[in-house]
C-alpha positions as CSV (number, residue, x, y, z in Angstrom):
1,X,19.4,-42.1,2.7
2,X,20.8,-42.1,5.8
3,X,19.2,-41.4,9.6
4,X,20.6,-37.7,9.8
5,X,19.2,-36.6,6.5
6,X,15.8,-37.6,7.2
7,X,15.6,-36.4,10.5
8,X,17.2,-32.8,8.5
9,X,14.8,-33.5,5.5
10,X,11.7,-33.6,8.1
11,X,12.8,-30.6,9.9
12,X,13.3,-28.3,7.2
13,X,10.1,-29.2,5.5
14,X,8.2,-28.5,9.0
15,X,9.8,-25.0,8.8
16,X,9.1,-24.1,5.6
17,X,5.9,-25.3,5.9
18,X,5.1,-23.3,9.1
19,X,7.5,-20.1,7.5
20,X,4.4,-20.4,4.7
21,X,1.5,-20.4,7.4
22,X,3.3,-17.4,9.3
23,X,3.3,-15.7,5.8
24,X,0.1,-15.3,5.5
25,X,-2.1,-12.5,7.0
26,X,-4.8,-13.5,8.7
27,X,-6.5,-10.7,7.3
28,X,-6.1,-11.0,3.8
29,X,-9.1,-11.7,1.4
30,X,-9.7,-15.0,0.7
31,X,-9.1,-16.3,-3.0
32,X,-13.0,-17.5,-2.7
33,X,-14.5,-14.1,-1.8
34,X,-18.0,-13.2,-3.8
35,X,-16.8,-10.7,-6.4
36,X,-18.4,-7.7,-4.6
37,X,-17.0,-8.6,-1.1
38,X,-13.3,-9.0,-3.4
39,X,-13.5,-5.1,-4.6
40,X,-15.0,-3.6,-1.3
41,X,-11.4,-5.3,-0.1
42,X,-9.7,-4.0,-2.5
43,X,-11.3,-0.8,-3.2
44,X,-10.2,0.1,0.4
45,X,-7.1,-0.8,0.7
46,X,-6.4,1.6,-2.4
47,X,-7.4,4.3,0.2
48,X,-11.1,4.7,-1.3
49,X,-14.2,4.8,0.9
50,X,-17.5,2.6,-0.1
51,X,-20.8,3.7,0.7
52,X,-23.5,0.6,-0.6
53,X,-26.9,2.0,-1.1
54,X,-30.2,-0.3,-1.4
55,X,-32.6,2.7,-2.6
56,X,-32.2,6.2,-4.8
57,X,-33.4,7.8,-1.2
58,X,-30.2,6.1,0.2
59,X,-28.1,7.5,-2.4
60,X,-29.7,11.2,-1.9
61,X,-28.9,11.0,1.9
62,X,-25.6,9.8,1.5
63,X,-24.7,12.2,-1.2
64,X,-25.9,14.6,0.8
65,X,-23.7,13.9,4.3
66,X,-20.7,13.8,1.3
67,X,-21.2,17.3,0.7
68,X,-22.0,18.3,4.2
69,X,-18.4,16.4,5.0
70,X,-16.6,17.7,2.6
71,X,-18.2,21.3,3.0
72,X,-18.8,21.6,-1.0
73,X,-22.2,23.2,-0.6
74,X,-22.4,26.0,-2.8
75,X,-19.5,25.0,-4.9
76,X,-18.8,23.9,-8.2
77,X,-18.5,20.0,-9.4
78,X,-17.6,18.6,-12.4
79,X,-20.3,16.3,-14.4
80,X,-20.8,14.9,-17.6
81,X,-23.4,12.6,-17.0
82,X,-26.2,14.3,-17.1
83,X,-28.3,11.3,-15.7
84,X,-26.5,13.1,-12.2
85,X,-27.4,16.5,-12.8
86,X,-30.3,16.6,-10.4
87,X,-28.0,15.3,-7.9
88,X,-25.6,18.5,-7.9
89,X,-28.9,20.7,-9.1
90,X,-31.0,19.9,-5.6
91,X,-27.4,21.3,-3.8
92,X,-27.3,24.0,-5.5
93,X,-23.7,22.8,-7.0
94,X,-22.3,24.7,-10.5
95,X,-21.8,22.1,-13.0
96,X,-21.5,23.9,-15.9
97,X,-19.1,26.7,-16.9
98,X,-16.9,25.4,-14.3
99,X,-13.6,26.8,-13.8
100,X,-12.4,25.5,-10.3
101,X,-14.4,21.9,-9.3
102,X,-14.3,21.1,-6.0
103,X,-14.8,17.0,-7.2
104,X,-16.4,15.3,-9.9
105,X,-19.1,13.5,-9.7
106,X,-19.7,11.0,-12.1
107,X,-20.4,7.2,-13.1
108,X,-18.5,4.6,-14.3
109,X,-18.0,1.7,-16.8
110,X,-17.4,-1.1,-14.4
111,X,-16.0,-2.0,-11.1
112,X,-12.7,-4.1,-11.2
113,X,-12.8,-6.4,-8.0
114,X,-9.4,-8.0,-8.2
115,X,-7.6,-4.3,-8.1
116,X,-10.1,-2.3,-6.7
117,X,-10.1,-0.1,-9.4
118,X,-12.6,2.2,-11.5
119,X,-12.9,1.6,-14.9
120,X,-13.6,5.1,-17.3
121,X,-14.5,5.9,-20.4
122,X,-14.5,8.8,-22.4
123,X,-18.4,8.4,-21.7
124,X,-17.8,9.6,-18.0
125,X,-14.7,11.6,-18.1
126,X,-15.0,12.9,-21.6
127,X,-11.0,13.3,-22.9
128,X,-9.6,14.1,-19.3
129,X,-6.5,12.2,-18.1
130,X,-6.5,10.7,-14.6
131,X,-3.8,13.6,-13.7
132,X,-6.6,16.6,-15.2
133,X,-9.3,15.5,-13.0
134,X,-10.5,16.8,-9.4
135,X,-9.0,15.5,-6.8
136,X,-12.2,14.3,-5.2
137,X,-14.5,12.1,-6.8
138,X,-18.0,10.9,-6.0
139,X,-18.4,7.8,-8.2
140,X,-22.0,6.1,-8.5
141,X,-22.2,2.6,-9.5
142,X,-24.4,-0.5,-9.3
143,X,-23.7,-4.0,-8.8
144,X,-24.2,-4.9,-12.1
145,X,-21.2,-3.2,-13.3
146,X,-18.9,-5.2,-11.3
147,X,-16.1,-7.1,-13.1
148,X,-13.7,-9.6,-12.1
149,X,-10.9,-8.4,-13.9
150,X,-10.0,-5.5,-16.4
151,X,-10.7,-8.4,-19.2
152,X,-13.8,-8.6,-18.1
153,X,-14.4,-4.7,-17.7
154,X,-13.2,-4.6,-21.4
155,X,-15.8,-7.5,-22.8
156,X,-18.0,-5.4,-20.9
157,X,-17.5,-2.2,-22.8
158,X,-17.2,-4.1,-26.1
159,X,-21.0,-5.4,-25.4
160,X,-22.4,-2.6,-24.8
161,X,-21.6,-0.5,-26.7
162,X,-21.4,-2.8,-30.0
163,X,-20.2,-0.1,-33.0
164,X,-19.1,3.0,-31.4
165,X,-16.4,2.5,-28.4
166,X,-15.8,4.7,-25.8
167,X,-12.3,6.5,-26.2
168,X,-10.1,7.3,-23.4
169,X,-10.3,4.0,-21.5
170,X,-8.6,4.2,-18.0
171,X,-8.6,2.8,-14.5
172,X,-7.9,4.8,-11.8
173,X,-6.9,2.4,-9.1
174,X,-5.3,4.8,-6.2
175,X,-7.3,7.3,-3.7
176,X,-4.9,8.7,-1.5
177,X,-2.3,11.1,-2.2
């Protein structure tokens, strides 16, 4: 190999290799993130907002400054988990009979952390497509129901609920218009 092609060789590799450097943002996630850290990321970047909660008093008081927000006292929500009733019940929110839901409020099957997506089942969303629902939702989660994939959300489903499947499966992965 001659002179000239090395010294052309070296330089191009030093390019490229600082081209790949320059390529990535500093404030991407890191491949290595914990799993919850991973959705939070992701989860806002699709344009949804995260409130983590340590205590049910937590999750009253926040619920509570989501209504006040939103000004949905008084209004009507859609629920079908009626482990959440008393939740839309102690703010005086319709849940039944309703005709025009200000958002739904409702839980979920898992937490996918490499999209940031919600995982549903016919179990929270009975046989509503993504496109029928409120525009607003409030979901409530735990960390055990984070997954690191949709895989994983699927084995997930498949465990727990052993003979009879939820229908409907879906993810709802964007939160802004």
């Amino acid at each position: 190999m001659s002179l000239f092609k090395k010294f052309f060789k070296t330089s191009s590799e030093e390019t490229d290799s600082k081209e790949k450097l320059d390529d990535k943002n500093p404030y991407a996630p890191d491949v290595n993130l914990p799993i919850d850290e991973q959705f939070t990321f992701n989860f806002k970047a699709n344009g949804g907002k995260f409130i983590y909660c340590e205590s049910l008093d937590e999750v009253n008081e926040n619920f509570l400054n989501i209504l006040e927000e939103n000004d949905w006292f008084e209004g009507e929500a859609l629920c079908f988990d009626s482990r959440l009733f008393y939740l839309l019940d102690e703010n005086k929110i319709n849940h039944t009979n309703v005709k025009n839901p200000n958002f739904i409020l409702s839980s979920c099957e898992n937490l996918i952390a490499d999209e940031g997506s919600i995982l549903f089942s016919s179990k929270q969303i009975s046989q509503l497509k993504p496109n029928e629902l409120p525009t607003n939702m409030v979901v409530f989660a735990t960390m055990s129901q984070l997954a690191g994939n949709k895989s994983d959300g699927m084995r997930f489903i498949k465990n727990k609920y052993e003979k009879e499947y939820p229908t409907n499966i879906t993810t709802i992965k964007y939160f802004e218009k």
